[in-house]
Every structure is written in structure tokens, then in C-alpha cells.
N, C-alpha and C positions, 0 to 999 in steps of 0.2 A: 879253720873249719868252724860253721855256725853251732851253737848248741842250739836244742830245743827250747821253745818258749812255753810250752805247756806237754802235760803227759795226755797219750793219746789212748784212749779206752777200746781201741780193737786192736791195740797193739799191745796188749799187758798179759794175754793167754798165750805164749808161740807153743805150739805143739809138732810132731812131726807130721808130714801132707800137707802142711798147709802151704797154700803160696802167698809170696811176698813178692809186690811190684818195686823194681827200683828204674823207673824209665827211663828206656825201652826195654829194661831187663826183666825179666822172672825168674826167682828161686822157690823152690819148692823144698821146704826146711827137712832135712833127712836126722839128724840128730838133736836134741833139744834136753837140756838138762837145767832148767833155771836157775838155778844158783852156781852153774860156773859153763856150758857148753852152748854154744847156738852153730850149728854146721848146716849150709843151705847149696843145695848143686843149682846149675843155672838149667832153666830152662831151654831147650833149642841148645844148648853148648854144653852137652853132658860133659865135656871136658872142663867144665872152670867148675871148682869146689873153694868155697870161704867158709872160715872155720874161724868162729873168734871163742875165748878161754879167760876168765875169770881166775888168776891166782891171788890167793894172800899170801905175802909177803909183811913179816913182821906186823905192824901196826896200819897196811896199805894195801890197797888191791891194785893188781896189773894186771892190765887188759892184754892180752894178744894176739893180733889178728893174722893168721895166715891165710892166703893163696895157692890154689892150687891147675894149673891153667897148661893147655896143650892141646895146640892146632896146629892141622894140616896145611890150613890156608897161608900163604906167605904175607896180607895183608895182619891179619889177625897178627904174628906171631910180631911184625914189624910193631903193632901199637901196641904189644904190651912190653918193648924196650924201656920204656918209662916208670916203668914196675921194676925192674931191675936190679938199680941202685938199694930199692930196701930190701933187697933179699940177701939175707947173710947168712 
């Protein structure tokens, strides 16, 4: 995965309503806590929720990012088999 190469200054206030494009996708952030919560539903796919969590841990922070995803469509449900394997 790439990091970022510089901080992006309209991305530094996330509040909840706001939307966020990840092409072709939109979320529109429902939970937003910045020092440990950011939870975003997908736009057009009320069913897919992602939820990442800030914990500290001793002297370290761990990041967590859960999934939350359920479709009708038989296509849909075949491409997120790839997601899978990290669900424990």
C-alpha cells in the first residue's frame, strides 16, 4: 500500500454528512470522533459500512478497520469473496 506524500488540507476536518469520494465510490461519514472513530456508509450501497478505530495499546496505536457489507445481487456478493480471508 502507498503512503501519502504530503497532508491534504480538506481532508484534516472530517465531520459527520460530509461526503467522501473513493472512485467510483461515495461515503457519506455517519460517525466521526477524531482522536479514535471514523465510520462512513457507502453511498447507492446503503448496505456496505466501514468503520476504522484508533486504540492505544501500551506505548502504540492500532488501527482497525472493519467491514460491514450485504447484497442481494449474486455479482456483488461473488466480488467481495476476496474480503473474506481477512475476516476473523
Amino acid at each position: 500500500m502507498h503512503s501519502v506524500d504530503c497532508v491534504m488540507p480538506e481532508f484534516q476536518d472530517p465531520h459527520a454528512a460530509i461526503t467522501v469520494a473513493f472512485v467510483p465510490n461515495r461515503m457519506r461519514l455517519e460517525l466521526v470522533d477524531a482522536d479514535a472513530v471514523l465510520t462512513g456508509v457507502a453511498l447507492g450501497y446503503g448496505d456496505w459500512v466501514w468503520t476504522f478505530v484508533l486504540v492505544e495499546e501500551r506505548s502504540a496505536t492500532r488501527l482497525i478497520s472493519r467491514n460491514r457489507y450485504r447484497s442481494r445481487r449474486s455479482a456483488r456478493r461473488v466480488g467481495m469473496l476476496a474480503w473474506s480471508p481477512g475476516r476473523c
